[in-house]
C-alpha positions in Angstrom: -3.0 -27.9 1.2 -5.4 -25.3 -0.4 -6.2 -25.1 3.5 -3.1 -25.0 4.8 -2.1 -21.9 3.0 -4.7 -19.9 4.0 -4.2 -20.8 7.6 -0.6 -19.4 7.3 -1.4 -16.4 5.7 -4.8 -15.5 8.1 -1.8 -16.0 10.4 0.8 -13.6 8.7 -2.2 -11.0 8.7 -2.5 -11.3 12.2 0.7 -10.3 13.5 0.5 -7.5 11.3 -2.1 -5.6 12.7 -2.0 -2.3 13.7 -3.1 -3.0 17.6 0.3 -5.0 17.6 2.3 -2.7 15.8 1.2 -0.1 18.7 1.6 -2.4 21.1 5.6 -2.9 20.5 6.0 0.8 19.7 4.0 3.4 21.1 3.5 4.0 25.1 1.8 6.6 26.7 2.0 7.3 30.5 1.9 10.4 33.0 1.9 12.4 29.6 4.5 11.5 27.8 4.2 9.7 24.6 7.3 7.5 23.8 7.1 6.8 19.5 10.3 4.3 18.6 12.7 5.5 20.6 11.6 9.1 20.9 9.8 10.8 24.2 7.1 13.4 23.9 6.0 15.4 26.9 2.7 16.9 25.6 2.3 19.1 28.5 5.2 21.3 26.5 3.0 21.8 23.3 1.1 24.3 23.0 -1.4 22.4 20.3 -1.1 19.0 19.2 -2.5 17.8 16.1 -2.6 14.4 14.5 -3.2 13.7 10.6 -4.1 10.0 10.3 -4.3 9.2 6.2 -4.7 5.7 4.0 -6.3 2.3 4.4 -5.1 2.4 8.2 -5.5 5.8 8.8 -8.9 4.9 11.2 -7.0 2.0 13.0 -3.8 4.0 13.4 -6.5 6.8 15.1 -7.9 4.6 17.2 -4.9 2.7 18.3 -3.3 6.1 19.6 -6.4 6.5 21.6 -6.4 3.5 23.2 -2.9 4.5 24.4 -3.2 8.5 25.3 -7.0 8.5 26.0 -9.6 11.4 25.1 -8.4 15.0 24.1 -6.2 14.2 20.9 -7.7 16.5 17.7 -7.4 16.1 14.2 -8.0 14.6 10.9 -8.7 11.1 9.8 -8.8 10.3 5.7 -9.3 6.5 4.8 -11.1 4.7 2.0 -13.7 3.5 3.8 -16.5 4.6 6.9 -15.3 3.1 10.3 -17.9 1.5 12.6 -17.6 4.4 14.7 -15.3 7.1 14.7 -12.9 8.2 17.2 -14.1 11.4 19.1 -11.9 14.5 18.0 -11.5 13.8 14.8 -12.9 15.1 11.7 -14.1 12.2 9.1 -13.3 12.5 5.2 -13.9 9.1 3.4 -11.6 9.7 0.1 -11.1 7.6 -3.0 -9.2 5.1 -4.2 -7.2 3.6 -6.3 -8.1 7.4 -7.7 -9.1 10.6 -5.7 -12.5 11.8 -5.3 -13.7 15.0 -4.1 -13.4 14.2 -0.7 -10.1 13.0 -1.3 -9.7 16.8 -2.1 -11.3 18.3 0.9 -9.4 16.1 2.7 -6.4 17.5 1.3 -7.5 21.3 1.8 -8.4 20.8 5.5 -5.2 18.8 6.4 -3.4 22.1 5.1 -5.2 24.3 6.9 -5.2 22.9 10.3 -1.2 22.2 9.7 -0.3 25.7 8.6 -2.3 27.1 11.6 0.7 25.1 13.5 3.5 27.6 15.5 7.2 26.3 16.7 5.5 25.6 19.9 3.2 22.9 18.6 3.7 18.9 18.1 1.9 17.3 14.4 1.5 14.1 14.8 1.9 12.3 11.2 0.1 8.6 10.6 0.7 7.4 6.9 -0.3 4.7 5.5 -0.9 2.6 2.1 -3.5 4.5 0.1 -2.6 7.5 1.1 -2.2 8.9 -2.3 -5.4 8.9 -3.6 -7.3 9.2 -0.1 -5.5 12.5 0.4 -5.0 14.8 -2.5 -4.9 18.2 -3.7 -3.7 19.1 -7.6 -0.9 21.8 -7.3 -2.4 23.8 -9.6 -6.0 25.0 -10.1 -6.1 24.9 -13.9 -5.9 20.7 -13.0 -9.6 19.8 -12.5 -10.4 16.3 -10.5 -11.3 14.8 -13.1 -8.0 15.5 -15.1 -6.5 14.0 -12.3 -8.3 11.1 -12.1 -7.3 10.6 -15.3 -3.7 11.2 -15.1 -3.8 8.8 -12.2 -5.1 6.0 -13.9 -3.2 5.7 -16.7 0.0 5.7 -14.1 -2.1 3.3 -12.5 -2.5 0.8 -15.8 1.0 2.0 -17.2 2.4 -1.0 -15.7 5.3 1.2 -13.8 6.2 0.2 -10.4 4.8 2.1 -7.2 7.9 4.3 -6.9 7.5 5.1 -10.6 3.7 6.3 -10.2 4.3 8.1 -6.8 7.4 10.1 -8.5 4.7 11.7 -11.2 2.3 12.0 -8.1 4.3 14.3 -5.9 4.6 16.7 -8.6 1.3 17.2 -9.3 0.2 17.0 -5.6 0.5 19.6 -3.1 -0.3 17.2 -0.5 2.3 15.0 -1.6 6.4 14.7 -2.0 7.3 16.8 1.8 4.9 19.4 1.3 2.8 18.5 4.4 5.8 18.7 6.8 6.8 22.3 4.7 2.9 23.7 5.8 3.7 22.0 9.3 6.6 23.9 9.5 7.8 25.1 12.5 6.0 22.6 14.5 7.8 19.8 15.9 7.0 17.0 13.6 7.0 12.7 14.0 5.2 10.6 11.2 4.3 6.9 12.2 4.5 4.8 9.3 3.2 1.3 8.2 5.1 0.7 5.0 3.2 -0.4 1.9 6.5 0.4 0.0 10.2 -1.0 -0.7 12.1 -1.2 2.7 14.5 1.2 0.5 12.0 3.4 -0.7 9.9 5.0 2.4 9.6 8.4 1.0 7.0 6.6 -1.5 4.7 5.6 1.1 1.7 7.4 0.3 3.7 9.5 -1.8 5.8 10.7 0.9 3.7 13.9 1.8 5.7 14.7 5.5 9.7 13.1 3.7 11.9 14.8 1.6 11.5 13.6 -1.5 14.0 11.6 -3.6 13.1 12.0 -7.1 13.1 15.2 -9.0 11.1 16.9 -11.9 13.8 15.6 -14.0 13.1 12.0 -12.8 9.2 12.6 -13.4 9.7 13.8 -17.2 11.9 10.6 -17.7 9.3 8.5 -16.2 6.2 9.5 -18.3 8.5 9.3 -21.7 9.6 6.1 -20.6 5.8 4.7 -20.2 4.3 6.8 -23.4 2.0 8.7 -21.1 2.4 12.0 -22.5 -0.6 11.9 -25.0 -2.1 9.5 -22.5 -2.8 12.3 -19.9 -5.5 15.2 -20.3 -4.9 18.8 -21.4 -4.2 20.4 -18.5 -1.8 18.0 -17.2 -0.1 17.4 -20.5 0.4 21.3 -20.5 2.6 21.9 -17.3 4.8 18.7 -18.4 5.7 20.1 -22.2 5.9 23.3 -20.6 8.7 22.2 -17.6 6.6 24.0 -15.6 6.2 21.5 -12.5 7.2 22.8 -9.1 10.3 20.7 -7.5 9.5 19.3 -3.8 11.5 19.7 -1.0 14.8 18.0 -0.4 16.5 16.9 2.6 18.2 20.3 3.1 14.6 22.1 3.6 14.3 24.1 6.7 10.6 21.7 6.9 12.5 18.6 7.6 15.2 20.0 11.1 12.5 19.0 13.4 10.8 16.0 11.6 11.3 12.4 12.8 10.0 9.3 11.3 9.1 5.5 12.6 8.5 2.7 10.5 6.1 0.3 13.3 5.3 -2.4 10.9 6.0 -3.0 6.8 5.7 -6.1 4.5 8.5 -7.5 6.7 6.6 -8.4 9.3 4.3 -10.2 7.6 6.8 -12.5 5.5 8.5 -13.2 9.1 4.9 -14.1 10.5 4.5 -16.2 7.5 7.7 -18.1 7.2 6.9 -19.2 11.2 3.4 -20.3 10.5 4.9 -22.6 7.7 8.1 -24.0 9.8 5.6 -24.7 12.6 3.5 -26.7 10.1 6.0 -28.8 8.8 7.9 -27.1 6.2 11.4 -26.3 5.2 11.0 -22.5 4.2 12.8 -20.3 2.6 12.1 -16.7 1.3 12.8 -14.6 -1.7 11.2 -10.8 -1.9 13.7 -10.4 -4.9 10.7 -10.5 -7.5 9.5 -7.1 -5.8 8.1 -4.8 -8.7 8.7 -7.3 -11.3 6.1 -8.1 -14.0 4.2 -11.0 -12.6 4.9 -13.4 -15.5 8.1 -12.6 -14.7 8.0 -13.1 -11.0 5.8 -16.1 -11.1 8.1 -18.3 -13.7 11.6 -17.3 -11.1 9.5 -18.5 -7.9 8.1 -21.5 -9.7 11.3 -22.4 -10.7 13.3 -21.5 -7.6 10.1 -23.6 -5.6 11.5 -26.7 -7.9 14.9 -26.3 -6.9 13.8 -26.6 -3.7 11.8 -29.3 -3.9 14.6 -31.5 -5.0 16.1 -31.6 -1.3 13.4 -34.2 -0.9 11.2 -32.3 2.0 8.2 -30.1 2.1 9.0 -26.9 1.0 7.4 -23.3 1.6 9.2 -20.5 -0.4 7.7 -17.3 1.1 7.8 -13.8 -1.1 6.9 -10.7 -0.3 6.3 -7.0 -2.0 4.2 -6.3 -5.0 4.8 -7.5 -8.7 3.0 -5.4 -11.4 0.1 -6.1 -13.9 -0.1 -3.9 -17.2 -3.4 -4.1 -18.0 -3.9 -4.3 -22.0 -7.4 -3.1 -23.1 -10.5 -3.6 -20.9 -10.2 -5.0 -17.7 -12.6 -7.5 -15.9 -13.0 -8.1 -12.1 -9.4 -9.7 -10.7 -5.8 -7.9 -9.5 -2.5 -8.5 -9.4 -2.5 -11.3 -6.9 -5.5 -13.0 -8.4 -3.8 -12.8 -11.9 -0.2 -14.6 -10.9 -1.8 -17.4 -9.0 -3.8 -17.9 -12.3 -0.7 -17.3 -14.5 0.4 -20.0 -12.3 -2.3 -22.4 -12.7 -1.6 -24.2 -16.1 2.2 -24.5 -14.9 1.1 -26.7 -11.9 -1.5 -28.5 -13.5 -1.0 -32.6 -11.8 1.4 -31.5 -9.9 1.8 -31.5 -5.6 1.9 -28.0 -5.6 -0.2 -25.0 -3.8 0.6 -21.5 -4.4 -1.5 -18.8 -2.7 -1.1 -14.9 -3.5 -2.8 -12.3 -1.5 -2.8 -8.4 -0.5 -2.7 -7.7 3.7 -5.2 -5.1 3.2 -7.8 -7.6 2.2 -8.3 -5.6 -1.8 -7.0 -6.8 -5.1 -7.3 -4.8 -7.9 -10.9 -4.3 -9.0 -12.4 -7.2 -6.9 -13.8 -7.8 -3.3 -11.0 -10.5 -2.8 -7.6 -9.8 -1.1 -6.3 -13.0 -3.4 -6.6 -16.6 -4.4 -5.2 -19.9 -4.0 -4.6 -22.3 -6.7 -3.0 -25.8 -7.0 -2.4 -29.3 -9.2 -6.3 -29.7 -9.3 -7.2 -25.5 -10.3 -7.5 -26.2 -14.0 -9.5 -29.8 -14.1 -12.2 -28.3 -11.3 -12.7 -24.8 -13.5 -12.8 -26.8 -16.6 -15.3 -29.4 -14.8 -17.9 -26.4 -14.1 -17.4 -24.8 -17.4 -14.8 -22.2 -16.6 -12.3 -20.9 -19.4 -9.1 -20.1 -17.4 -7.4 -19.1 -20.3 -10.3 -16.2 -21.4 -10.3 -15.0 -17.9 -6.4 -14.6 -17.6 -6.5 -13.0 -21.0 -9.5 -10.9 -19.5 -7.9 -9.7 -16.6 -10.9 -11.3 -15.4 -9.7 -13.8 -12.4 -11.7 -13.2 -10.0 -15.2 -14.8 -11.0 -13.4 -18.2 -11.5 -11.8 -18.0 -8.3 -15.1 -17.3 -6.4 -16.9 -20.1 -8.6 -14.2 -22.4 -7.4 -14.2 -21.3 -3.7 -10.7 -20.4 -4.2 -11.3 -16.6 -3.6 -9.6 -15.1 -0.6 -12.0 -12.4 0.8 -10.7 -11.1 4.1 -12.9 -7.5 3.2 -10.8 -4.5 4.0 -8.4 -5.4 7.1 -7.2 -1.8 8.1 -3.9 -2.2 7.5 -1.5 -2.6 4.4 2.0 -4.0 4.6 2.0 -5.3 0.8 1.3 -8.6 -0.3 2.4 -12.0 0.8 2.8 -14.7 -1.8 3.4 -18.6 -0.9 4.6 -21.4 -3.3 4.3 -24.5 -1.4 5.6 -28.5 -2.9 5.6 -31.8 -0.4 
């Protein structure tokens, strides 16, 4: 079963790819470029510049090649170097889960070729998951990058949901929270979007650098009171907050956003629906449950376990498919593992004897501080660890998951898939 649930979530990843997503929503032909719904004759522009940023951002450039052909310019910031990169565009490899100096010159060069942008010119925005860190310039100079790193890591290991840690981002970014579309401004602006965020939340994605932004200064204050991260961030950070001297980001009324569109090609969505087919072709009854999104994942983990039960009692094989992220507050020093890693061990112990398989996993092939994009556990995880010596306990405790799962061959490890619609979590009883 171990097997079974790999298969259907190889599967999910898949159909989420970026070649599909292009393939159902961008078209190119005697030079127009249809995005969504919208038509772009690019014969009218007078420049036409694409910004491609986060773990898809080299895919995303690619896949628009493949569709328009040669002669597209512009910028391409991901977390890792690309076999080969698409001609026109200029390279920065930036950091992540925290910036890096390239993240910065990343940052500084995407402004520069976007404020160079005139009414008569078309931007091109592709945002993906990761795009926060990747991309990334402080809005003030007094914040060194190491501050910043800083800051970001303790919103990072506060525990706080994305939305949470992306609210505090856009206020210290001035990549970040609309400020991209504001130096695009004039220009005629579309942003292509795979969503690594709440389907009610796209202006987080990334930190929403080309949306207006939803939260407010207000909002950011409240959130780093509410997680004790004053004292937690460095001087020069810690200053501009006690001083309410953060700058607020553009709303929906800014003069940035009258010629901005936006498309949403492929999110966590897509995966979970690829999922739950994979699993009814293969013999299950399925149901799904994304309502754990954000929660901590003790929490999440005992409501799916028990909901999985309640299924179970209908007397078939049951697949309860989740989707989204759940959170992991990591208390003193952390060992090699992530979220995903940690609730399918959380899990383990609860299963123990029993016919039951869960698999948790992120779609773009990273979890946490580990080469894995998951694991898989079932009835059998705690008698084979304890057979080769393994403490499950020390390594839950440890935030330490992932050298038991690779001892065990339970590891997922897809390596970095170019895309990131989330994670996909499957709870599976027969």
């Amino acid at each position: 079963m171990r097997s079974t649930a790999r298969d259907i979530f190889l599967h999910a990843l898949a159909e989420s790819s970026i070649e599909k997503a292009f393939e159902r929503n961008v078209e190119y032909g005697r030079g127009v470029l249809r995005i969504g719904q919208d038509l772009h004759d690019l014969g009218k522009y007078n420049r036409v510049r694409v910004v491609s940023l986060g773990k898809a951002a080299h895919a995303m450039a690619a896949a628009l090649a493949s569709k328009v052909g040669s002669g597209l310019e512009g910028i391409v910031a991901t977390v890792a170097d690309p076999p080969a990169q698409v001609p026109g565009f200029r390279y920065f490899r930036g950091g992540h889960p925290t910036p890096n100096a390239e993240s910065v010159r990343a940052g500084e060069a995407i402004l520069r070729m976007l404020e160079a942008l005139d009414e008569r010119s078309l931007a091109l925005h592709m945002i993906s998951g990761g795009g926060s860190a990747i991309v990334e310039k402080p809005i003030s100079d007094t914040i060194s990058l190491d501050d910043l790193i800083v800051a970001y890591r303790e919103l990072v290991l506060s525990g706080a949901p994305i939305a949470e840690i992306n609210a505090v981002r856009k206020h210290l970014s001035a990549t970040k929270g609309g400020r991209l579309a504001r130096a695009a401004a004039p220009a005629q602006q579309v942003s292509i979007l795979i969503s690594d965020v709440p389907d009610n939340a796209p202006d987080s994605l990334a930190s929403g650098p080309t949306m207006a932004d939803s939260t407010t200064v207000e909002n950011c204050y409240a959130i780093i009171q509410k997680y004790g991260l004053l004292e937690k961030f460095p001087p020069s950070v810690r200053e501009l907050i006690e001083q309410h001297a953060l700058e607020e980001t553009p709303k929906s009324d800014d003069p940035a956003f009258v010629r901005s569109r936006w498309w949403t090609i492929l999110s966590n969505e897509t995966a979970v629906k690829a999922a739950s087919a994979k699993a009814q072709a293969a013999g299950f009854a399925v149901e799904t449950d994304s309502s754990c999104d954000d929660w901590d994942y003790r929490r999440a983990a005992d409501y799916l376990l028990e909901r999985l039960r309640e299924l179970r009692q209908r007397g078939q094989r049951v697949c309860l498919v989740s989707g989204g992220e759940i959170t992991v507050r990591v208390e003193g020093k952390s060992g090699q593992g992530g979220r995903n890693q940690q609730f399918a061990l959380y899990l383990a112990p609860k299963i123990a004897g029993e016919n039951i398989c869960v698999l948790s996993a992120g779609t773009d092939g990273i979890d946490g501080q580990s080469p894995a994009a998951g694991s898989v556990v079932d009835g059998s995880t705690m008698e084979r660890a304890r057979a080769l010596g393994l403490d499950p306990v020390a390594a839950l405790n440890g935030f330490d998951a992932y050298p038991l799962f690779k001892a065990l061959g339970d590891d997922i490890e897809t390596g970095p898939t170019g895309t990131n619609v989330r994670d996909v979590r499957l709870l599976m009883a027969w």
